[in-house]
N, C-alpha and C positions, 0 to 999 in steps of 0.2 A: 331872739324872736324877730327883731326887724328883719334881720339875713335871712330869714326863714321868707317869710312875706317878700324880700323884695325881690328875690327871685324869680317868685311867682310874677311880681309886676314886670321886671325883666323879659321874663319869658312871653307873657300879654305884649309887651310892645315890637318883640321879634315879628313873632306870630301875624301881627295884627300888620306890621309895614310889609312882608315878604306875602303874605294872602291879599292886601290892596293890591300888589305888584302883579299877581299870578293870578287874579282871581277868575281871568277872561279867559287864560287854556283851560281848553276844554277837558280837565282831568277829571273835575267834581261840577256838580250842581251847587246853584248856593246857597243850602243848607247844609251839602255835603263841605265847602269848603269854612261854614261854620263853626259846624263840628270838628273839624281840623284844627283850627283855629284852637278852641277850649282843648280839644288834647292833648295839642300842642304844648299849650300854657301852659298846663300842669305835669307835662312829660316835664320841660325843663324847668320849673319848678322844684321836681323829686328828685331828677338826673342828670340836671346839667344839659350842656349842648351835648354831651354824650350819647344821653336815652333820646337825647329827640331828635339828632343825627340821622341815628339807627331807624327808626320809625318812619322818616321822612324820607329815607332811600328802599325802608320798607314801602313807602304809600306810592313812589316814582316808579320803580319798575314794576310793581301791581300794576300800577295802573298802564303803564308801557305795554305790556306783554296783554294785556286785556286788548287793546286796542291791534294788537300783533294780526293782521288774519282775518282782521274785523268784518270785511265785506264778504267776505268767503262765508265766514260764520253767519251772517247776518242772514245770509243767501238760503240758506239750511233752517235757519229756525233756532240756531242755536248760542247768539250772539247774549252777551249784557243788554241789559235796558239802556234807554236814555244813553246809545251811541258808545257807551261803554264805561261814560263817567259815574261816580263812586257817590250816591248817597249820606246821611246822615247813619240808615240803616249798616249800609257798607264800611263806614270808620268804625261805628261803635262794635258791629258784631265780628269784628277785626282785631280790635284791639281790648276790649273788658279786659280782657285777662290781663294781658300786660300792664293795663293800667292798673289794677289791682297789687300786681307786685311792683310796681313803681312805689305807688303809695306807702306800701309797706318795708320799700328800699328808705325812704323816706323819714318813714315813723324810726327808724332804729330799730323796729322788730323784729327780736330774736336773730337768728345766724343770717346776715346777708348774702352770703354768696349764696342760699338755696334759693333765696328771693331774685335774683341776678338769674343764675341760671333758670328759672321758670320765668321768668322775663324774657330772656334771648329764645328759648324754644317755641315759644308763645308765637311769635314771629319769624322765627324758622318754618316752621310749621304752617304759618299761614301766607309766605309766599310758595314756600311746595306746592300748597293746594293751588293755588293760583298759577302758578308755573304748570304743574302738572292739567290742569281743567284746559287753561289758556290753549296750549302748547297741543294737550291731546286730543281738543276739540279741531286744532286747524288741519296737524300734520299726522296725527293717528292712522295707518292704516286699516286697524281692525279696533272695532271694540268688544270687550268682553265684560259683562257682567260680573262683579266682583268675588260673589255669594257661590254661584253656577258655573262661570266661564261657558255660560252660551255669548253666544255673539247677538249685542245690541246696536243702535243706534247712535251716531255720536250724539253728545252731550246725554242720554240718559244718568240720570241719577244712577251712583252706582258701577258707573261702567268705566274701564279702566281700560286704555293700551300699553304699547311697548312703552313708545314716546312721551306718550305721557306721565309713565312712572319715572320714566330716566330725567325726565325734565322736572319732576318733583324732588329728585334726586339730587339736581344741580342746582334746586332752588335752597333747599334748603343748606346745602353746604354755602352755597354763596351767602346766604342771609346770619348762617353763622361765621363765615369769615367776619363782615362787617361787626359783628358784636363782638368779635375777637380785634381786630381791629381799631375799636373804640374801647377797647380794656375794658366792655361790660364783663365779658368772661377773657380769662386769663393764662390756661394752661390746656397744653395739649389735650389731656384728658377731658377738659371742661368742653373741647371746641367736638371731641368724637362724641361725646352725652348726648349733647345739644342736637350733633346733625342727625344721629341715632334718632333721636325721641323727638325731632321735626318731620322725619320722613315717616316713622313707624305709625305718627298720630293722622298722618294725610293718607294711610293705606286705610285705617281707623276710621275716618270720615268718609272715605266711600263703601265701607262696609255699613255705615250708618244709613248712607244716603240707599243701598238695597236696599236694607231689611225694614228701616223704620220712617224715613223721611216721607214716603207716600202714601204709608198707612196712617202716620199719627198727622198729618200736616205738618212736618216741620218747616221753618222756613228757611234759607241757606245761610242766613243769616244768624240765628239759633243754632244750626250746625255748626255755623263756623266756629261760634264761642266753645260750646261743645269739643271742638278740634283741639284748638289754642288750649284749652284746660286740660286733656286727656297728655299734649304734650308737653307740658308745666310739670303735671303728675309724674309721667315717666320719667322726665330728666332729675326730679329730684329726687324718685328714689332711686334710679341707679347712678347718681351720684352719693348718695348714701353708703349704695352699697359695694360701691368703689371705697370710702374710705373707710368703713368695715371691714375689706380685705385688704386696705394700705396697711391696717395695727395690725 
């Protein structure tokens, strides 16, 4: 029980010296580097320098690739708020999920690797989105509606280019290297699941963002979680049903 606890304290005092250190780049606001902070702590709490590794090179190049383009964007209409840095909004509706299967990495709950594997997709998945938004909002030639494939506007909700699928493409395989990498997931098969059901969840969320984000008010945030979950879902049932057809 102490080992349990001091990890968490461990993790508090990473956290707490490396966000004193960094808190002036302008990656987060500071609420958002707050909330970084508590995620943090309880990423390596559940995961070790491992899960919070991962997360942290999840949060770097999100936030990189945001700022990518930024004045071009900004010129348009279609830039991030607040210069491009990252909310409390933006950590939490980023990461719920993951943090959920951390927890449950955690607890000893039931078969871990399906916990693992919905953990790495989680964040596959949600730098796609961000690689693919980032990426397709600066260097997109055309955009097209997801729903219709008429031609929109950059940045509308929904709307989709070349570039910007290919760069959700390379997001999430890079995002799953890193969790292959860090031995969150471990075998070839685990690392095609993963990039599979990070990319398939980000085509997923712009089918979200036509049909239903501007009707129901969602916010992108909401969506995002939304994402992260639908790609958690996918990877662990077809990794089920990969080993359904391994027997």
């Amino acid at each position: 029980m102490s080992f349990f606890f001091n990890s968490f304290i461990f993790g508090f005092f990473i956290n707490f010296v490396l966000i004193s250190l960094l808190c002036r780049v302008p990656l987060m606001t500071k609420k958002g580097w707050i909330s970084a902070g508590v995620l943090g702590s309880i990423l390596w709490g559940c995961l070790s320098w491992q899960g919070w590794s991962s997360v942290v090179i999840y949060l770097l190049f999100g936030s990189l690739v945001t700022k990518l383009g930024y004045k071009f964007k900004s010129q348009k209409g279609i830039a991030e708020k607040r210069g491009g840095r990252r909310g409390p909004e933006n950590v939490w509706g980023s990461a719920s999920t993951g943090l959920f299967f951390a927890i449950m990495i955690k607890l000893n709950f039931a078969n871990l690797i399906f916990y693992k594997i919905g953990f790495a997709a989680s964040f596959a998945a949600k730098l796609a989105d961000t690689f693919g938004s980032e990426i397709g909002k600066r260097f997109g030639k055309n955009t097209y509606l997801i729903t219709s494939f008429k031609k929109v506007g950059r940045g509308t909700e929904g709307g989709v280019s070349f570039e910007g699928i290919l760069a959700s493409l390379i997001g999430s395989i890079f995002m799953t290297l890193i969790m292959l990498v860090l031995s969150i997931i471990t075998t070839k098969n685990q690392f095609l699941i993963v990039s599979i059901s990070g990319f398939l969840a980000t085509i997923s969320e712009s089918i979200i963002g036509a049909k239903f984000q501007e009707q129901y008010q969602l916010s992108n945030e909401f969506v995002n979680a939304i994402q992260t979950s639908i790609a958690s879902i996918i990877a662990i049932f077809m990794f089920i049903s990969y080993l359904n057809l391994s027997n």
